[in-house]
C-alpha positions as CSV (number, residue, x, y, z in Angstrom):
1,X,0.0,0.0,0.0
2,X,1.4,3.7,-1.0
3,X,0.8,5.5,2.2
4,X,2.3,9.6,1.6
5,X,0.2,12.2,3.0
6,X,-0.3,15.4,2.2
7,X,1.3,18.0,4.9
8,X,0.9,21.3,5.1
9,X,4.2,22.7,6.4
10,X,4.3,24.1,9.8
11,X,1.7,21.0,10.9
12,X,2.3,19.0,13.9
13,X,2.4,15.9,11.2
14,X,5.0,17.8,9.0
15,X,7.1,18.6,12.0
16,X,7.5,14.9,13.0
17,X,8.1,14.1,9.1
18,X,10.6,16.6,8.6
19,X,11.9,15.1,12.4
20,X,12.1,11.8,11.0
21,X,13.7,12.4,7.4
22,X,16.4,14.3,9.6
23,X,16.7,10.6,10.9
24,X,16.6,9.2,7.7
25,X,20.0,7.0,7.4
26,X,20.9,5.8,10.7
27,X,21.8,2.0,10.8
28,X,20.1,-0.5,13.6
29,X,21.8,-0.6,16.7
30,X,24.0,-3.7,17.2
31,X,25.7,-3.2,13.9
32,X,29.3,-1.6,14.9
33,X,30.5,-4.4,17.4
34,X,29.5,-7.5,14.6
35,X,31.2,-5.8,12.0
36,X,34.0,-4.9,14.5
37,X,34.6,-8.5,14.7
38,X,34.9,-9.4,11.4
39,X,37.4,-6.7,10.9
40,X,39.5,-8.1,13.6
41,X,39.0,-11.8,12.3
42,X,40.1,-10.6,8.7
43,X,43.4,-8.1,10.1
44,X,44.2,-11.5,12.0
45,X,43.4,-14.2,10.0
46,X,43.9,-12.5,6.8
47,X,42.9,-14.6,3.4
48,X,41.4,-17.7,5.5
49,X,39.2,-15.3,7.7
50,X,38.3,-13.7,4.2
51,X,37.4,-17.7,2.8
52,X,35.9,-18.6,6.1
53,X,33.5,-15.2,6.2
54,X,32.4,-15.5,2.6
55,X,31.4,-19.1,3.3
56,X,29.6,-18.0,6.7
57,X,27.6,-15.0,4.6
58,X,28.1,-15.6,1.1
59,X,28.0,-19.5,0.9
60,X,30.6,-19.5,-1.6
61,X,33.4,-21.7,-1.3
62,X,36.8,-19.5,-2.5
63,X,38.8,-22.6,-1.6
64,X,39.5,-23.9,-4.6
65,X,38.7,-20.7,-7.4
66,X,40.2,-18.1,-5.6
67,X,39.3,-14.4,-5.0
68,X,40.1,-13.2,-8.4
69,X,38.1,-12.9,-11.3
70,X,40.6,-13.5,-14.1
71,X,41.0,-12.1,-17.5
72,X,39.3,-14.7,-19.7
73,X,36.5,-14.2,-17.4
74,X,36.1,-10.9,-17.8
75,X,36.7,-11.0,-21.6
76,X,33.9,-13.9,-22.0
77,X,31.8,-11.7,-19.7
78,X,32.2,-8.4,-22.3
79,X,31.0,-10.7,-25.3
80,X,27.7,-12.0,-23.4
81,X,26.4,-8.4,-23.0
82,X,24.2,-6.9,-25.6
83,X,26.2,-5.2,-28.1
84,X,23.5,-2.3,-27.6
85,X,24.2,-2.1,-23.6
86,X,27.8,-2.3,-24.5
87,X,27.5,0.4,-26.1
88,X,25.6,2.2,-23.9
89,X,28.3,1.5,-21.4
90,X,31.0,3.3,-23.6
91,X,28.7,6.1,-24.5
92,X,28.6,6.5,-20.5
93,X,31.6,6.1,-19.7
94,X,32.9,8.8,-22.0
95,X,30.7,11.6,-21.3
96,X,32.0,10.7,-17.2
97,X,35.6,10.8,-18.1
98,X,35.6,14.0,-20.2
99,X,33.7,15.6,-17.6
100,X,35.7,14.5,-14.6
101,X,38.7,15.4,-16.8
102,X,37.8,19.0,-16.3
103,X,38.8,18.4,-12.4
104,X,42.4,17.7,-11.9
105,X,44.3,20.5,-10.1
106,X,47.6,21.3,-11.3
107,X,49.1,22.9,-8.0
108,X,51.1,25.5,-7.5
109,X,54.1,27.7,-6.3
110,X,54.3,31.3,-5.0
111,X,58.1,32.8,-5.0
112,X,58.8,36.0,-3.3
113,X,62.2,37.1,-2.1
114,X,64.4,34.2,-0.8
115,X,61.1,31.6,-0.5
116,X,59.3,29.3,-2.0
117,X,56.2,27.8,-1.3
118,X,53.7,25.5,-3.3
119,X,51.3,22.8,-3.6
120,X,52.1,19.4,-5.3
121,X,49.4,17.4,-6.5
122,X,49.7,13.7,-6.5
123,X,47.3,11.0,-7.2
124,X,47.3,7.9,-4.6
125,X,48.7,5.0,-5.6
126,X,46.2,2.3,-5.0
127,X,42.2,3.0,-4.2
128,X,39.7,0.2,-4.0
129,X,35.9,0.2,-5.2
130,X,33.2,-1.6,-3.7
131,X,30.5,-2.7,-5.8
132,X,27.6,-4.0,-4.0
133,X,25.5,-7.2,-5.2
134,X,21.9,-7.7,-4.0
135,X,19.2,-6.5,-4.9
136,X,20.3,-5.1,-8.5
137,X,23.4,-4.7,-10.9
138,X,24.8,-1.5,-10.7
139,X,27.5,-1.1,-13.6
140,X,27.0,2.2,-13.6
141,X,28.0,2.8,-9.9
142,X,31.5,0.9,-11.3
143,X,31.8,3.3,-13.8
144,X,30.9,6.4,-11.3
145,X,33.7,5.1,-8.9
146,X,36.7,4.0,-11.0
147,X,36.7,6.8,-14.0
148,X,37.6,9.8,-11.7
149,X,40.6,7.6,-10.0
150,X,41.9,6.8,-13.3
151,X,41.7,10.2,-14.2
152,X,43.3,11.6,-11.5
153,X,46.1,9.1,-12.7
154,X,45.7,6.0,-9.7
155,X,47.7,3.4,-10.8
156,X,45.8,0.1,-9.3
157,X,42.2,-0.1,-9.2
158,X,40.9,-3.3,-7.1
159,X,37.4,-4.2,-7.8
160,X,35.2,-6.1,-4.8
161,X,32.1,-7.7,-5.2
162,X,30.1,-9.9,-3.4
163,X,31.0,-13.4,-5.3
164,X,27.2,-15.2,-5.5
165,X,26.5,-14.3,-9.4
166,X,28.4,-11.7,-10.3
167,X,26.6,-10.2,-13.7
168,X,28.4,-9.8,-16.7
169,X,27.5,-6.1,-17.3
170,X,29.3,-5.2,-13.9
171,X,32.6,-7.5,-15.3
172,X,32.4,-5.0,-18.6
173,X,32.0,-2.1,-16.8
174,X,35.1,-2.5,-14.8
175,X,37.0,-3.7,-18.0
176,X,36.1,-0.3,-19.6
177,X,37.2,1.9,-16.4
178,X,40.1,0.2,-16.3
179,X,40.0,-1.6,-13.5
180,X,43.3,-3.4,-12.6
181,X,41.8,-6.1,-10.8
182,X,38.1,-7.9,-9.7
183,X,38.0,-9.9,-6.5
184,X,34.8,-11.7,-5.4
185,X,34.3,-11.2,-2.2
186,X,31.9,-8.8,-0.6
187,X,30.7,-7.6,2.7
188,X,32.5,-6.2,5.6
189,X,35.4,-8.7,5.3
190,X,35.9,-7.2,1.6
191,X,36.7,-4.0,3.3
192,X,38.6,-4.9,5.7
193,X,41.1,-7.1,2.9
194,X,41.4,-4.2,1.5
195,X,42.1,-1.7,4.4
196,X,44.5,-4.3,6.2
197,X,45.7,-6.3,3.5
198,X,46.1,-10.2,3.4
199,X,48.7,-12.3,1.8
200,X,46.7,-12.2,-1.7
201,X,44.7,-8.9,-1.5
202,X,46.8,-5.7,-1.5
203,X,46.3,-2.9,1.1
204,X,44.6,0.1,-0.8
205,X,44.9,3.7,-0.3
206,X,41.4,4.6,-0.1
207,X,38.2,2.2,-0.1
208,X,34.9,3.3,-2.5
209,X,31.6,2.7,-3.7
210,X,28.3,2.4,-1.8
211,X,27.3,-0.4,-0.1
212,X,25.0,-2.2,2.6
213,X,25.1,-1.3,6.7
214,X,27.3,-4.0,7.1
215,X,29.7,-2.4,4.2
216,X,29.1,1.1,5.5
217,X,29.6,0.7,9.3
218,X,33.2,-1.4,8.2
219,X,34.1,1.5,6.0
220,X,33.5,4.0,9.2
221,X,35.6,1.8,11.4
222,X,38.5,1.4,9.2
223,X,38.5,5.4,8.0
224,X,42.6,6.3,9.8
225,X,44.1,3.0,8.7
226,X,42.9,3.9,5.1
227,X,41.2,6.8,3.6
228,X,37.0,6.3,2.3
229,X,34.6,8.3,0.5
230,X,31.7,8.8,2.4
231,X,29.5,6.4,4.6
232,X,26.4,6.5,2.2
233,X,23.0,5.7,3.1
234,X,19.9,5.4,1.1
235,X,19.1,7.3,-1.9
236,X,16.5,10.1,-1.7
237,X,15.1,12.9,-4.0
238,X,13.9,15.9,-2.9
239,X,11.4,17.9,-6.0
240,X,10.6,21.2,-5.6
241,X,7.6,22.1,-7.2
242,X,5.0,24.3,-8.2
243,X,1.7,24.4,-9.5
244,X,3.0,24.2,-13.2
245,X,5.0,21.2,-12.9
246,X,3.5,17.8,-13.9
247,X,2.4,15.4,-11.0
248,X,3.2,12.1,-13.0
249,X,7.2,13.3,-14.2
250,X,6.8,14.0,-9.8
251,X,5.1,11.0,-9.2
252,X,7.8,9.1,-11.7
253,X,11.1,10.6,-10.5
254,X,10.0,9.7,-7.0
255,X,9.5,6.4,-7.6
256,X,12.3,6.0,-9.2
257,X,14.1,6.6,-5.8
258,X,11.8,4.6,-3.9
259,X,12.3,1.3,-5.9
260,X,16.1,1.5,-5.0
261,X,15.4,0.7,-0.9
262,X,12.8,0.5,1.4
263,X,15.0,2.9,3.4
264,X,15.2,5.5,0.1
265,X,13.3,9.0,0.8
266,X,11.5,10.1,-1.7
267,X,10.0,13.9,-1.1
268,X,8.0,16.6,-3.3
269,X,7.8,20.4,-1.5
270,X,5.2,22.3,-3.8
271,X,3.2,25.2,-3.3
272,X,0.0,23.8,-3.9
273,X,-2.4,21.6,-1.9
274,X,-4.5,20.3,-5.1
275,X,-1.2,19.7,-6.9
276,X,0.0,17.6,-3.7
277,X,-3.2,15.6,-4.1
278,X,-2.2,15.4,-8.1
279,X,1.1,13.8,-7.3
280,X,-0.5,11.8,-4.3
281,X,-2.7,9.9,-6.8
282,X,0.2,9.3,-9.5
283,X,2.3,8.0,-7.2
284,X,-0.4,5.6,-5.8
285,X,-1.4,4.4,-9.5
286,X,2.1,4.3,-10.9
287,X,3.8,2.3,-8.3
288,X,1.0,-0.2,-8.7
289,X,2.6,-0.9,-12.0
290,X,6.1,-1.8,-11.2
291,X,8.0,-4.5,-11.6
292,X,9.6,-3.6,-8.0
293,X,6.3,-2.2,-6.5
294,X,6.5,-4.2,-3.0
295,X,9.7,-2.0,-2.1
296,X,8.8,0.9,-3.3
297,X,5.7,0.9,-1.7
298,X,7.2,0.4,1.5
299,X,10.2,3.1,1.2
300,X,7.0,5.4,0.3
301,X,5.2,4.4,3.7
302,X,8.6,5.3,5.7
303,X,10.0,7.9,3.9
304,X,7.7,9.3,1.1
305,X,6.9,12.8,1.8
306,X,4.6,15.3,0.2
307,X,5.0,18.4,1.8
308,X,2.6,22.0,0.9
309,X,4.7,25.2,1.6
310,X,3.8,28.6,1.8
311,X,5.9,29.9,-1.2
312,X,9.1,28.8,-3.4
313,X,11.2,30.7,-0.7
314,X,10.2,28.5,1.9
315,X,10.1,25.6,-0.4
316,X,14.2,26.6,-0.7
317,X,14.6,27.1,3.2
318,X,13.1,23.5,3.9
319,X,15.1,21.5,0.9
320,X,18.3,23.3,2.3
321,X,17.1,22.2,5.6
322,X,16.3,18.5,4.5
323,X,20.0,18.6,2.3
324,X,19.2,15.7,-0.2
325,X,21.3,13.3,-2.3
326,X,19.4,14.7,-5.4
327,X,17.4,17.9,-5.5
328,X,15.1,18.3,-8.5
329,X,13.8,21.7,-9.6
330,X,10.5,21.7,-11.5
331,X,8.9,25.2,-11.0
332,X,8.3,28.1,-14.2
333,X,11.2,29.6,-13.5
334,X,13.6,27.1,-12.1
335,X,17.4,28.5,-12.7
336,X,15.9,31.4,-10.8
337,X,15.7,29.6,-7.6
338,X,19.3,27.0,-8.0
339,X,21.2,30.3,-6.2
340,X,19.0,29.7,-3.1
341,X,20.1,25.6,-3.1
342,X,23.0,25.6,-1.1
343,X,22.6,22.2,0.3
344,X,22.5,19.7,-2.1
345,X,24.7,16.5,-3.6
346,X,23.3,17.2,-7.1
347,X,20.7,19.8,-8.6
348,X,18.6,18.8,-11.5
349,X,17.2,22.3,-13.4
350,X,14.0,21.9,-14.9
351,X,11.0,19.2,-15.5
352,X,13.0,17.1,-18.2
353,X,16.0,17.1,-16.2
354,X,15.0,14.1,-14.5
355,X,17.4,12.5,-11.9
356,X,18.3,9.3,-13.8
357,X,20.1,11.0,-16.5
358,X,22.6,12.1,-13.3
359,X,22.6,8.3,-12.6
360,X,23.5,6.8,-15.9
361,X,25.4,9.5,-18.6
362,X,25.0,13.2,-18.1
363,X,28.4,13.6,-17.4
364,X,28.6,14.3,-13.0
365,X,29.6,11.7,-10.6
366,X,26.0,9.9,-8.7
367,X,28.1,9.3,-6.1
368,X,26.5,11.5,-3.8
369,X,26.4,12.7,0.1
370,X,23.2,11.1,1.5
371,X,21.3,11.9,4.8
372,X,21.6,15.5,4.9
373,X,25.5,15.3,4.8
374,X,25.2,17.5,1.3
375,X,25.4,20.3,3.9
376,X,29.5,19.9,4.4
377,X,30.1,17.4,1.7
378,X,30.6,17.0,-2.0
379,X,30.3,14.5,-4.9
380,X,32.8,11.8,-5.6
381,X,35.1,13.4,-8.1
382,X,39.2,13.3,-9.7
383,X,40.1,15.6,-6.0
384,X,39.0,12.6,-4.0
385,X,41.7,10.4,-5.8
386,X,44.8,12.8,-5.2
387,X,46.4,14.2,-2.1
388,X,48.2,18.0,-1.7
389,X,51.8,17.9,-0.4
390,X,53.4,21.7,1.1
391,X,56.7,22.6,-0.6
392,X,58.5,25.1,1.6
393,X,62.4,26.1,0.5
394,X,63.8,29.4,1.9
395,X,67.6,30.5,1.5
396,X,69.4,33.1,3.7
397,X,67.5,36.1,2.6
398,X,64.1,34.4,3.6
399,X,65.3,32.6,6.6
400,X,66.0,36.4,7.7
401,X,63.0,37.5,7.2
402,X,60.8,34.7,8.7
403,X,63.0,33.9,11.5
404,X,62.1,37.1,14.4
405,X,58.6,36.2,13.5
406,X,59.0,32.3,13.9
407,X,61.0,32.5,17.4
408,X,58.3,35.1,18.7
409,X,55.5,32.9,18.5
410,X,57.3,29.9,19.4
411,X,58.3,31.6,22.6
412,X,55.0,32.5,23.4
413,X,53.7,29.6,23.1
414,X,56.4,28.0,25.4
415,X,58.2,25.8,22.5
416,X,61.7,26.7,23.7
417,X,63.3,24.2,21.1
418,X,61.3,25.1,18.2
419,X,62.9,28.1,18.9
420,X,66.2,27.5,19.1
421,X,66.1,25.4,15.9
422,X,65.8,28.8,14.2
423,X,68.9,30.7,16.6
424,X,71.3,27.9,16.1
425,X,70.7,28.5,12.0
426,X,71.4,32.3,12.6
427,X,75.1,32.1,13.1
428,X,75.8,29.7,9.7
């Protein structure tokens, strides 16, 4: 049953909606200390607590085939997919590269009188993508995850999936980033090969790619001994609307969020009660029709949200406040209102920009800060794949003239041998 009521903001119901989508993304309690064993198992035990896990969770035997999915594999896997979704996959994966191509920094270096100082850009060596099984393929998450580290020039790429059919189109996908290598292994103890390392599975850099609670909660536990993305929740959308825009293209793009998770929050804020009731009704006689209608329905019940607000500038004030994954725009004049967005992973401008054209080819990385994190973070993109390195050279001309200012502050901050590190250089 669709279940998404029409609020009126400012209503004690709205209040304890907008309460409860600020709540959206938390994990069950009970989570942290299971996945803090398998860590621990995996950084002991290394490749056997990997085998031993994956037969536990996965029941896949790795005893005999090994993690790695090898070459042939992957090459039998790239002739089994459609030539037309091959070459949808290509299409994709070009418009992604030549727009994250547009992000590397180059760094810099500032000279003044006897000093130097700079930035030096380099990408990391090794980062590692996870690519979560389940419910549906997601090649395109594969694609959205390895083209900005190849473009920021990472070397080694290492693929994990969970190893209980692994679909050719993801294979392909990863073959067409360039990923260096596909391991089948998935869950928490995937993450934790790759933060710790084992005997077979190199330690990586930095650990991507979305995942499940288990996959999330081991990705915040093993941020320090390895670098991550984000710990990513459930997708959502958030449409603002108003009277002009059309309920089913609402109705649709909501939907198209809800069929992802029963967790996934799905929210229109128009101006409009009657158009509320309009989208109200599409919603309840498209999701009727889909294939995936059982979990859609339910992420509607918990999370779908239509919400009635005074004006378009309140409708900006409580998106900002909510800080979505996605944020669609569908109002008469909607570049006119994308200067009051501020919080938001991805903006959408207009009624036929509809969210899944971010997902699959428009160019911008879906990897996206869900559950109102798009208020201090950004999209996946070529910066998250390099790391900045200060370049400081002086000679005796600059040592001079930093040196009084140096051993002031040091002194006053009682750092007596910082200080004299600079004094003892004044009589060379």
């Amino acid at each position: 049953m669709v279940d998404v009521a029409v609020l009126q903001d400012g209503s004690r119901k709205a209040v304890a909606q907008l309460a409860r989508l600020a709540a959206r993304g938390r994990g069950p309690e009970g989570v942290e200390a299971k996945v803090a064993a398998i860590l621990a198992e995996v950084r002991r035990d290394g490749d056997a607590a990997v085998r031993r896990l994956t037969s536990k969770f996965d029941g896949v035997d790795l005893g005999k085939g090994g993690f790695e999915v090898g070459a042939r594999e992957i090459a039998a896997a790239r002739k089994r997919v459609a030539p037309a979704l091959m070459r949808a996959l290509q299409k994709a994966h070009a418009r992604i590269r030549a727009f994250h191509s547009r992000e590397r920094e180059k760094g810099f270096e500032l000279r003044e009188p006897g000093i130097r100082t700079g930035i030096r850009i380099t990408p990391l060596s090794h980062a590692g993508v996870y690519v979560p099984g389940g419910k549906a393929a997601y090649p395109s998450s594969v694609l959205m995850n390895i083209v900005p580290a190849k473009v920021a020039g990472v070397r080694e790429v290492t693929v994990v999936t969970p190893p209980a059919g692994i679909r050719d189109e993801v294979l392909a996908a990863a073959s067409i980033a360039g990923a260096t290598r596909v391991l089948r292994i998935g869950g928490a103890q995937a993450v934790a090969a790759l933060a710790y390392g084992t005997r077979s599975i190199a330690r990586v850099d930095k650990i991507v790619g979305p995942g499940n609670i288990w996959v999330a909660t081991a990705k915040r536990l093993v941020f320090g001994e390895v670098d991550i993305d984000m710990v990513a929740g459930p997708s959502e959308v958030l449409i603002v609307a108003d009277d002009s825009a059309n309920p089913e293209w609402i109705a649709a793009d909501m939907l198209a969020q809800a069929e992802h998770d029963e967790l996934a929050a799905s929210i229109c804020i128009t101006t409009s009660v009657d158009h509320g009731r309009k989208v109200a009704a599409a919603l309840a006689r498209q999701c009727a029709e889909l294939p995936r209608a059982q979990i859609a329905a339910r992420s509607l019940e918990c999370f779908g949200t239509i919400l009635v607000a005074a004006d378009l500038s309140r409708a900006c004030e409580l998106a900002n406040q909510i800080a979505p994954e996605h944020l669609e725009v569908f109002t008469r004049r909607p570049r006119s209102l994308v200067g009051r967005l501020t919080n938001a992973g991805a903006i959408f401008v207009g009624g036929l920009t509809t969210e899944p054209l971010g997902d699959y080819a428009a160019g911008p990385n879906h990897v996206l800060p869900t559950g109102g994190s798009a208020r201090f973070a950004s999209p996946l993109g070529v910066y998250d794949f390099v790391k900045r390195t200060s370049i400081i050279e002086v000679d005796r001309k600059g040592f001079s003239r930093l040196e009084a200012v140096v051993t002031a502050l040091a002194r006053a901050e009682g750092l007596d041998a910082h200080a004299a590190a600079v004094t003892r250089r004044k009589t060379v």
